[in-house]
KEGU-833149 format. One record per residue (C-alpha): x, y, z. Coordinates in nm, 4 decimals, m for minus. Example, Ala and Ser with C-alpha at 12.3 -4.5 7.8 and 13.67 -1.06 7.14 Angstrom:
2
+----------+----------+----------+
|        X |        Y |        Z |
+----------+----------+----------+
|   1.2300 |  m0.4500 |   0.7800 |
|   1.3670 |  m0.1060 |   0.7140 |
+----------+----------+----------+
//
This chain:
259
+----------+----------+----------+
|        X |        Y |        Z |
+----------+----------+----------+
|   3.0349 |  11.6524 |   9.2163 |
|   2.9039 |  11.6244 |   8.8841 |
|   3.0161 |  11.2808 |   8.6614 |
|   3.0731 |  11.2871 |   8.3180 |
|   2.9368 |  10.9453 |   8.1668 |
|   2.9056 |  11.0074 |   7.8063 |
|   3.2382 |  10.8531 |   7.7125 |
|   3.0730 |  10.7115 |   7.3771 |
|   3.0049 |  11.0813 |   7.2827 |
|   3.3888 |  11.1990 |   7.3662 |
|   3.6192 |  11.1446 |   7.6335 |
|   3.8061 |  11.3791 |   7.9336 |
|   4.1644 |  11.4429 |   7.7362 |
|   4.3827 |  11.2233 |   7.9615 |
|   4.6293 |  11.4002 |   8.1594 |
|   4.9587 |  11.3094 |   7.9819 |
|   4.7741 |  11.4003 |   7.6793 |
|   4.6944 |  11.7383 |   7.7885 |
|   5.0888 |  11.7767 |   7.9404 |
|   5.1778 |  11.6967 |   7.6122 |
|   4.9415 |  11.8997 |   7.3726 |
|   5.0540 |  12.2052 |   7.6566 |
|   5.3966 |  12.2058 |   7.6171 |
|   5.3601 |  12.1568 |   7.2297 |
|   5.1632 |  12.4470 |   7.2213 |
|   5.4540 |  12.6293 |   7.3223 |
|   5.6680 |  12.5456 |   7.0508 |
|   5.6298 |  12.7533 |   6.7074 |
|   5.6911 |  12.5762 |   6.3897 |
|   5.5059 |  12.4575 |   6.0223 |
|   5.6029 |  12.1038 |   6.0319 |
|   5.6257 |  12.1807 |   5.6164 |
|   5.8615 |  12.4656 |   5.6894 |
|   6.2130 |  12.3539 |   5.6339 |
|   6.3969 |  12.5960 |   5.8991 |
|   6.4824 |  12.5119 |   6.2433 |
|   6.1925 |  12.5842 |   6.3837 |
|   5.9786 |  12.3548 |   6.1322 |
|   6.1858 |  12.0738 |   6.1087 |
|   6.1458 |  12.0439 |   6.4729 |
|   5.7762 |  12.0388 |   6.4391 |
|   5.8401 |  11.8032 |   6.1557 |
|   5.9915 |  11.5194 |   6.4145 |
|   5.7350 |  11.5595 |   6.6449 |
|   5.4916 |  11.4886 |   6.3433 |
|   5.6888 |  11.2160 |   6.1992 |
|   5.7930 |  11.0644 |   6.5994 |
|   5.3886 |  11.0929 |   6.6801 |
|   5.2689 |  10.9301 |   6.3620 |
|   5.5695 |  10.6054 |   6.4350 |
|   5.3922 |  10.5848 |   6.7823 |
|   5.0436 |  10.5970 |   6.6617 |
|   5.1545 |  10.3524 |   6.4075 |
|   5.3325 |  10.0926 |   6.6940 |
|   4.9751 |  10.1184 |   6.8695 |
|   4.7610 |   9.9855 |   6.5629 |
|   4.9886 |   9.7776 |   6.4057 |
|   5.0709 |   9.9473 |   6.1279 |
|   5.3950 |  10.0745 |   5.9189 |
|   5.4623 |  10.4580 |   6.0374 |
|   5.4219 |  10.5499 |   5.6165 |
|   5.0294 |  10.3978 |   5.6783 |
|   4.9170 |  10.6584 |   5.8778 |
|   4.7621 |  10.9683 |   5.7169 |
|   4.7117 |  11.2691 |   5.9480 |
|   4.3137 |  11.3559 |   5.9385 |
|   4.1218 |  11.6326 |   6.1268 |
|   3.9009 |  11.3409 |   6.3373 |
|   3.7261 |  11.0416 |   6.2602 |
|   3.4673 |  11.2265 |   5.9916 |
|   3.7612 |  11.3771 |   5.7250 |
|   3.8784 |  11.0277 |   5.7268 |
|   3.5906 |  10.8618 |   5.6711 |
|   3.4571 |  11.0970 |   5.3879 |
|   3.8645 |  11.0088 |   5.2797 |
|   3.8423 |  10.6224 |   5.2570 |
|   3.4709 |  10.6040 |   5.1019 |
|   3.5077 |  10.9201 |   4.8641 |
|   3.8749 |  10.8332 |   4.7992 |
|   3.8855 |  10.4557 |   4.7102 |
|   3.5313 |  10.5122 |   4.5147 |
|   3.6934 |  10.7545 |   4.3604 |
|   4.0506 |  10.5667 |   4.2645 |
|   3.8583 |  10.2040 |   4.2074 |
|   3.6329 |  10.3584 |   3.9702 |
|   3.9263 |  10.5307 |   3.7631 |
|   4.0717 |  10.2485 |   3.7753 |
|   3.7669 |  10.0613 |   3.5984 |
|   3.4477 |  10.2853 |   3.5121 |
|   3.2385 |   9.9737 |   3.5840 |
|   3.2858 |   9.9612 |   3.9792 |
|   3.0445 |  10.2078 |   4.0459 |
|   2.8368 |  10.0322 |   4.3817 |
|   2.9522 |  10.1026 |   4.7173 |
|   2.8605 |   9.8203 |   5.0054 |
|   2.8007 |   9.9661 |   5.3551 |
|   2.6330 |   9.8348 |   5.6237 |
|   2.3062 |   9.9410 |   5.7395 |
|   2.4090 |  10.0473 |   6.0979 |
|   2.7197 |  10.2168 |   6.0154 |
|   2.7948 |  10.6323 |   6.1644 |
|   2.6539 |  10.8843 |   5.9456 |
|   3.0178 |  10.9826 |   5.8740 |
|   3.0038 |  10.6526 |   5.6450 |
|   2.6321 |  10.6518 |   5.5811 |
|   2.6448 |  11.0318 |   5.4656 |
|   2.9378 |  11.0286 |   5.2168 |
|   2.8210 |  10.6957 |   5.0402 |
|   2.4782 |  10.9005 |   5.0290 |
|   2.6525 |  11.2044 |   4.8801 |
|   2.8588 |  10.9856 |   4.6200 |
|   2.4446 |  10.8196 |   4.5234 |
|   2.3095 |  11.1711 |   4.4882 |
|   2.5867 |  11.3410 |   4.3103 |
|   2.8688 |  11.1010 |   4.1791 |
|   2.5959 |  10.8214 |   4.0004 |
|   2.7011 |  10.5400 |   4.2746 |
|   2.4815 |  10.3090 |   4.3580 |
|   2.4893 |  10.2645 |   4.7573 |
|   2.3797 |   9.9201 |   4.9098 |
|   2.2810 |   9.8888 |   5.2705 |
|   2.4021 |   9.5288 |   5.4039 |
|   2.1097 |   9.4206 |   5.6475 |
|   2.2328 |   9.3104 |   5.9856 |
|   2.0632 |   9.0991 |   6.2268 |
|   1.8471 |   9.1179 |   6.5317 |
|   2.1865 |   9.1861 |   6.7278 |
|   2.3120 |   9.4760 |   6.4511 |
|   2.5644 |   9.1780 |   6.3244 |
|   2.6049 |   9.2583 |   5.9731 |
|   2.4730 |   8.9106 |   5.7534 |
|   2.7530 |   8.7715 |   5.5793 |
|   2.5626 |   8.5989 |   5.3557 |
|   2.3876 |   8.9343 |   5.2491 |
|   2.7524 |   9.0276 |   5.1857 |
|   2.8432 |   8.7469 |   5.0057 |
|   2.5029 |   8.7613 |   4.7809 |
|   2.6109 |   9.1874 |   4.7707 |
|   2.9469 |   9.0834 |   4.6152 |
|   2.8145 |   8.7791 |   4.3752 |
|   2.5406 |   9.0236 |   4.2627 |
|   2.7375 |   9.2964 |   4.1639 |
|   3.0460 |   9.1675 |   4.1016 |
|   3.3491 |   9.3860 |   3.8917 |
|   3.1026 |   9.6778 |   3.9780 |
|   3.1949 |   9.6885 |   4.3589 |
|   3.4082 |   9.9352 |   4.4189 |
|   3.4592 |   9.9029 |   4.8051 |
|   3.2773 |   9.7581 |   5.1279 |
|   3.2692 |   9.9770 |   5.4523 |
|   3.2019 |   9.7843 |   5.7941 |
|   3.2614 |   9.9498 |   6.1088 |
|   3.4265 |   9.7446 |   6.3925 |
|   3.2054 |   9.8666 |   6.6885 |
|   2.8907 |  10.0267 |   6.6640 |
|   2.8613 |  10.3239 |   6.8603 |
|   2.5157 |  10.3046 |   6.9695 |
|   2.4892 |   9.9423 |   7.1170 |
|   2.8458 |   9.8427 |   7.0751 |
|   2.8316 |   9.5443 |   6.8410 |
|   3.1684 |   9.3968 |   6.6894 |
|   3.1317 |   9.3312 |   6.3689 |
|   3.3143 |   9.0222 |   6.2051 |
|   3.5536 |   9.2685 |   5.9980 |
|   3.7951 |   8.9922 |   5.9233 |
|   3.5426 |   8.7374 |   5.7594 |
|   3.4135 |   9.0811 |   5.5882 |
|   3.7486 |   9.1034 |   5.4833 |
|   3.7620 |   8.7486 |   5.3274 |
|   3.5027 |   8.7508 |   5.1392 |
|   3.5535 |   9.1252 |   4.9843 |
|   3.9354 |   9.0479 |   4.8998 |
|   3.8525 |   8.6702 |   4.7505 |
|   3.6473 |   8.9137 |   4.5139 |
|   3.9328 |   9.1756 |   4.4776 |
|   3.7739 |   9.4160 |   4.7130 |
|   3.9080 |   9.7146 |   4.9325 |
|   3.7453 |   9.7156 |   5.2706 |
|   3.7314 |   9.9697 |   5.5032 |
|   3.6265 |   9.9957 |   5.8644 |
|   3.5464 |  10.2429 |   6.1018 |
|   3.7639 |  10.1714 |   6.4444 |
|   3.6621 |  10.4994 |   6.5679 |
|   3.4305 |  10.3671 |   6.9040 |
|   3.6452 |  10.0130 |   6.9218 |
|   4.0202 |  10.1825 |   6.9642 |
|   4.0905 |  10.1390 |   7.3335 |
|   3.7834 |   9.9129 |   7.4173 |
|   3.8934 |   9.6212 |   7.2209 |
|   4.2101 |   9.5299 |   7.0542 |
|   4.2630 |   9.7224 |   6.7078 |
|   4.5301 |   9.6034 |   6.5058 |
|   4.5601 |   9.7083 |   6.1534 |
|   4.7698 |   9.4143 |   6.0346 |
|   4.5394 |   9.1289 |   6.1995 |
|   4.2141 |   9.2994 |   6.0627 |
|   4.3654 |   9.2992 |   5.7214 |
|   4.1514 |   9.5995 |   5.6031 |
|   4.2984 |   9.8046 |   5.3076 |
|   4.1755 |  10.1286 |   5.5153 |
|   4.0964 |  10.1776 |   5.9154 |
|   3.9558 |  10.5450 |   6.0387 |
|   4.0573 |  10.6267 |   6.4001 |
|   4.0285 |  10.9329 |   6.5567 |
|   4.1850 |  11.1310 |   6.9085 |
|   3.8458 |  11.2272 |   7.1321 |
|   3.7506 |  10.9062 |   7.2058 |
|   4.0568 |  10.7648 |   7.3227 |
|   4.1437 |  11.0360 |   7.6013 |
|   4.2990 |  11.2894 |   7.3191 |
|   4.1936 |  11.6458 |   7.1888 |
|   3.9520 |  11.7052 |   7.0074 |
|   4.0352 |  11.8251 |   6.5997 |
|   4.2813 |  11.5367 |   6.5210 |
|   4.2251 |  11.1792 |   6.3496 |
|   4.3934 |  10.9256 |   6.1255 |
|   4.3139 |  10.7043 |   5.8431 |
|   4.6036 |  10.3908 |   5.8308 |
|   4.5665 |  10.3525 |   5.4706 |
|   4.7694 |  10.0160 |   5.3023 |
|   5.0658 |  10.1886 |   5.0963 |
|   4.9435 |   9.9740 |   4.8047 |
|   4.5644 |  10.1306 |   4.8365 |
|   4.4785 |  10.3754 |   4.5119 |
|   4.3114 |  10.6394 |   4.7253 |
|   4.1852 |  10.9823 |   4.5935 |
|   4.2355 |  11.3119 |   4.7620 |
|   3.9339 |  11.4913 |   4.8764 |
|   4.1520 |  11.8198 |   5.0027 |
|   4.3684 |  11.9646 |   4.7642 |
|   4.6265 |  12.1963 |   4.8566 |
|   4.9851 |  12.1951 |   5.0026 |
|   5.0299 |  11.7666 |   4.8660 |
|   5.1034 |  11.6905 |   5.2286 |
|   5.0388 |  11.3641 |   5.3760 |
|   5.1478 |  11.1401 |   5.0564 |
|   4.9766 |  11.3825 |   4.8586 |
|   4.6233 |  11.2235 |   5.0107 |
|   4.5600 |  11.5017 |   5.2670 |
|   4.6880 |  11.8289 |   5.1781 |
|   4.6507 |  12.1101 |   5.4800 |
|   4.8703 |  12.2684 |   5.7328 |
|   4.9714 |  11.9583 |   6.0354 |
|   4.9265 |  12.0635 |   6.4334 |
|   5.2204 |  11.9161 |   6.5683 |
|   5.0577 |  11.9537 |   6.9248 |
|   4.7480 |  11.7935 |   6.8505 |
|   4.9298 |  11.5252 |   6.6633 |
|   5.1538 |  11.4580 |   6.9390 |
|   4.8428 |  11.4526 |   7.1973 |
|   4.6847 |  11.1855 |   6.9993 |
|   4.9808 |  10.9648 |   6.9974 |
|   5.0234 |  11.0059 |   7.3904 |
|   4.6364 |  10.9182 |   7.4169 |
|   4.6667 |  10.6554 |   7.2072 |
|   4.9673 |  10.4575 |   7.4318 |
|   4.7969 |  10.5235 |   7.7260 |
|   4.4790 |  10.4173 |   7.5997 |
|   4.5658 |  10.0732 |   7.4604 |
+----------+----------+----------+
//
C-alpha cells in the first residue's frame, strides 16, 4: 500500500467533505441567480460562509469567497496597497517578511516592478522568527509611507509560528493593516481571526482536508480593500466571479472537521 505523506503540499479531501461536495454537485443553481434554483445555491453559500466564519472567529460578512490561498493573497497585498495608497499617495512601501510563500513574496514583487512600491524584506532569525525589532526599525523608518505589513502565521517549509499578534501591535500603534497568511497553520494550530487581531487572514480548502479550487480571505468590514477581479460585484464588490456552491460548502465541512 502506497502512503501519501506530503500533507504540507495538499491534503486527501476528508470524507464528509467529499459526501458533501458530491451531493452539491448534484444540485444546479448560480448562487447570483435569483430563481428557485439559485437562491438555493445562494443559502448554501451564505450557510457555508457562517460556518467557515464560526471556525475562525470571525463575523459571517468577513469572509470573502477566493479561488485558494494564492487569489487571496494577491487580494490582501494588491488590494490594501492599493486602497492605503488612495487613501494617501505617500504610503507607497510594503513590509513582508523574508520567508513568507511566493503567493506573498510574488505580488509585493509585482507591485515593486510595476506599481512603483517599494518592497522591504523583514530579516528573521536563525529559527525563520521574523525580528521584531527589524519591524519596529521597518515602521520608524518609513513611517506614513507604510502601506501594509504581511507575516504569515506558519511557515510552510519548517513550520515556524510567527509572533503575528506582537506584529500586530506594533503595525496598528503605527496605524498599520496587517495581514497574515494562515494558509499551512489552519488545523495545526489554533486560528482565530478575532484573537490574532489582523485586519486580513488568507485561508484556503486543500490543506485542511477540502477540494482543491476554493479559499477565503476574512477581511475586517472596516478594511479599505481594492478589487483585483472585476466583474459581476459579488463578494462585497471585492471578488467579482461566478461562486461554486459545492466547493464552498466542501470547504466549510473540511474546515469543522479539521479544527
Amino acid at each position: 500500500m502506497t502512503a501519501y505523506l506530503d500533507h504540507a503540499a495538499t491534503t486527501p479531501v476528508l470524507p464528509a467533505a467529499a459526501r458533501a461536495l458530491a451531493d452539491q454537485l448534484a444540485a444546479a443553481g448560480n448562487p447570483s441567480s435569483l430563481h428557485a434554483s439559485g437562491r438555493a445555491a445562494r443559502r448554501v453559500v451564505e450557510e457555508s460562509r457562517e460556518r467557515l466564519a464560526a471556525v475562525l472567529g470571525a463575523r459571517p460578512s468577513e469572509v470573502v469567497w477566493t479561488s485558494g490561498g494564492t487569489e487571496a493573497d494577491n487580494l490582501a497585498v494588491k488590494g490594501l496597497a492599493w486602497a492605503r495608497r488612495a487613501e494617501d499617495p505617500r504610503r507607497d512601501v510594503v513590509l513582508v517578511s523574508a520567508v513568507e510563500h511566493h503567493a506573498v513574496l510574488d505580488p509585493a514583487a509585482w507591485l515593486g516592478a510595476h506599481d512603483g512600491a517599494l518592497v522591504v524584506h523583514l530579516p528573521v532569525d536563525d529559527e525563520g522568527t521574523v525580528r521584531l525589532d527589524a519591524l519596529a526599525d521597518a515602521l520608524d523608518t518609513y513611517g506614513p509611507r507604510v502601506a501594509l505589513v504581511s507575516v504569515m502565521l506558519a511557515n510552510n517549509e519548517v513550520g515556524t509560528l510567527q509572533p503575528v499578534p506582537d506584529v500586530v501591535a506594533l503595525a496598528h500603534a503605527r496605524g498599520v493593516p496587517v495581514h497574515s497568511d494562515a494558509v499551512q497553520a489552519l488545523g495545526q494550530v489554533p486560528v482565530r481571526f478575532d484573537a490574532l487581531g489582523v485586519d486580513a487572514l488568507t485561508v484556503t480548502s486543500h490543506k485542511i482536508g477540502g477540494p482543491g479550487g476554493v479559499g477565503a480571505l476574512v477581511v475586517g468590514r472596516s478594511t479599505a480593500l481594492e478589487p483585483v477581479l472585476h466583474g459581476g460585484g459579488q463578494e462585497r464588490g471585492v471578488r467579482s466571479g461566478t461562486l461554486d456552491a459545492a466547493l464552498v460548502r466542501g470547504f466549510a465541512v473540511a474546515a469543522d472537521e479539521a479544527v
